[in-house]
C-alpha positions in Angstrom: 0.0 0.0 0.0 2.0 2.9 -1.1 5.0 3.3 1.6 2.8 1.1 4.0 3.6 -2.7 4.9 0.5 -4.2 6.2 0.5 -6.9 8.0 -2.1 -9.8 9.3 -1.7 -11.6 12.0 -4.2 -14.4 14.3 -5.5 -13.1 17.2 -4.4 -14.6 20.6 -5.7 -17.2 22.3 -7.2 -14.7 25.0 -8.4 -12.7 22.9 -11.0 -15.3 21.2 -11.3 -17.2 17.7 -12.4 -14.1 15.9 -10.2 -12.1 16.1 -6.9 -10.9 14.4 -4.5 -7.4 15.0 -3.4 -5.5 11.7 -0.9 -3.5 11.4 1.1 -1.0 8.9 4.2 0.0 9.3 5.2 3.4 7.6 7.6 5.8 6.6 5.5 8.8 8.0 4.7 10.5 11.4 0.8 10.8 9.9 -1.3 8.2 11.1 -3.1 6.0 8.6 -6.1 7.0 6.9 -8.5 5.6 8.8 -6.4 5.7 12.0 -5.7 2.6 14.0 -6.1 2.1 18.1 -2.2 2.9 18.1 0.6 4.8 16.6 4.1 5.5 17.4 7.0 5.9 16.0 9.6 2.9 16.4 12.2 3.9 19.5 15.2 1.4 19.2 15.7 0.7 15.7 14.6 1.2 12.4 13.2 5.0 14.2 12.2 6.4 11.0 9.4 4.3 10.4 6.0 4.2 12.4 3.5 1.5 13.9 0.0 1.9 13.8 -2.1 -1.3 15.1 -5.5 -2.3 16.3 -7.0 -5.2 17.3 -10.4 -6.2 15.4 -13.6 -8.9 15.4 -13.8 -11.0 12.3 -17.7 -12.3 12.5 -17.9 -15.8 10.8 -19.3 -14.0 7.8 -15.7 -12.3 7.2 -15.2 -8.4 7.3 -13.4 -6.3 4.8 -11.5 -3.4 6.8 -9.6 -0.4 4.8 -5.9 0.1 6.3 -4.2 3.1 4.1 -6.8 3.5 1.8 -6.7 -0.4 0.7 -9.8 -2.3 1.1 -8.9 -5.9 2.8 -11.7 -8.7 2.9 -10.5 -10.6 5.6 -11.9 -14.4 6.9 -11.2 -16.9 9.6 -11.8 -20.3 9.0 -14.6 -22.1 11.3 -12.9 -23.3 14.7 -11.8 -26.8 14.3 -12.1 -26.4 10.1 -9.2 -28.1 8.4 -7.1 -25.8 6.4 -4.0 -25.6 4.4 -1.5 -23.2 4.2 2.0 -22.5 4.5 3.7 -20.5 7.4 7.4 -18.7 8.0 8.8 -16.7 10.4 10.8 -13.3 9.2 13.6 -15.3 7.4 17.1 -13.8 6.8 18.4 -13.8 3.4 20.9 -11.1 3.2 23.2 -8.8 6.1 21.8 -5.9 3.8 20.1 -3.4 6.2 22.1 -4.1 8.8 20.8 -7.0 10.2 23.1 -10.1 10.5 22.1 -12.8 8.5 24.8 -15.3 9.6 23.6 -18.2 7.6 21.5 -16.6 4.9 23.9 -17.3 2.0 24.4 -21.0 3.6 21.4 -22.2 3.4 20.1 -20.6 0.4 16.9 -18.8 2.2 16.1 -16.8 -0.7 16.5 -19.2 -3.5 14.5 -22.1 -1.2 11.9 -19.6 0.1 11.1 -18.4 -3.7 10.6 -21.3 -5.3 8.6 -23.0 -2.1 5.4 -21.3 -2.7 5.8 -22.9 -6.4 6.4 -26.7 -5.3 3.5 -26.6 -2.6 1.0 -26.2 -5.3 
C-alpha cells in the first residue's frame, strides 16, 4: 500500500477465535487513513518508520477493513475447520540493512523460500 507494509496476524488465544491485529508499518509521522487504536514511532531501531495497530472482530461471515486506503476482505476459517497453508517466520536472506544474516547465504533462504510457494501447489 503505497510506503505502508500491512500486515495480518491471528489473534491470541485470550483474545478469542475471531479475532486478528493488523498492522502498517510506515515511513510517516501521519497516522493511517482511517487511524488505528495505536501509533508510534519505532524507538530502538529502524526509528524512522512508524507503527500503527489495532485489534479487530472477524464475524464468521468475514469483514473487509480499509488500512491506508486499501480495502482488505478478511476471513477466519470455522474453529476446528481443516485448512492448508503455508507459514514462515521473518527469514534472513541477506546482512543488507544491517541486520546479521549469519547463515542466509548458507542455506540458500532466498533461493529455497522463492521457489517453495511454487512446489507446494
Amino acid at each position: 500500500v503505497g510506503s505502508i507494509d500491512v500486515r495480518v496476524s491471528k489473534g491470541q488465544w485470550n483474545r478469542g477465535y475471531h479475532t486478528v491485529r493488523v498492522s502498517a508499518i510506515g515511513n510517516s509521522t501521519d497516522p493511517v487513513v482511517p487511524p488505528l487504536h495505536y501509533h508510534a514511532q519505532f524507538q530502538k531501531r529502524w526509528t524512522e518508520a512508524t507503527l500503527d495497530t489495532e485489534i479487530f472482530h472477524i464475524p464468521p461471515e468475514g469483514r473487509t477493513l480499509t488500512v491506508g486506503g486499501l480495502p482488505m476482505r478478511i476471513s477466519l476459517p470455522a474453529p476446528g475447520a481443516a485448512v492448508r497453508g503455508l507459514l514462515f517466520a521473518d527469514p534472513c536472506w541477506s546482512s543488507a540493512g544491517g541486520m546479521a544474516c549469519p547463515n542466509g547465504d548458507r542455506f540458500q533462504v532466498k533461493d529455497h523460500m522463492t521457489r517453495l510457494p511454487h512446489r507446494a501447489c
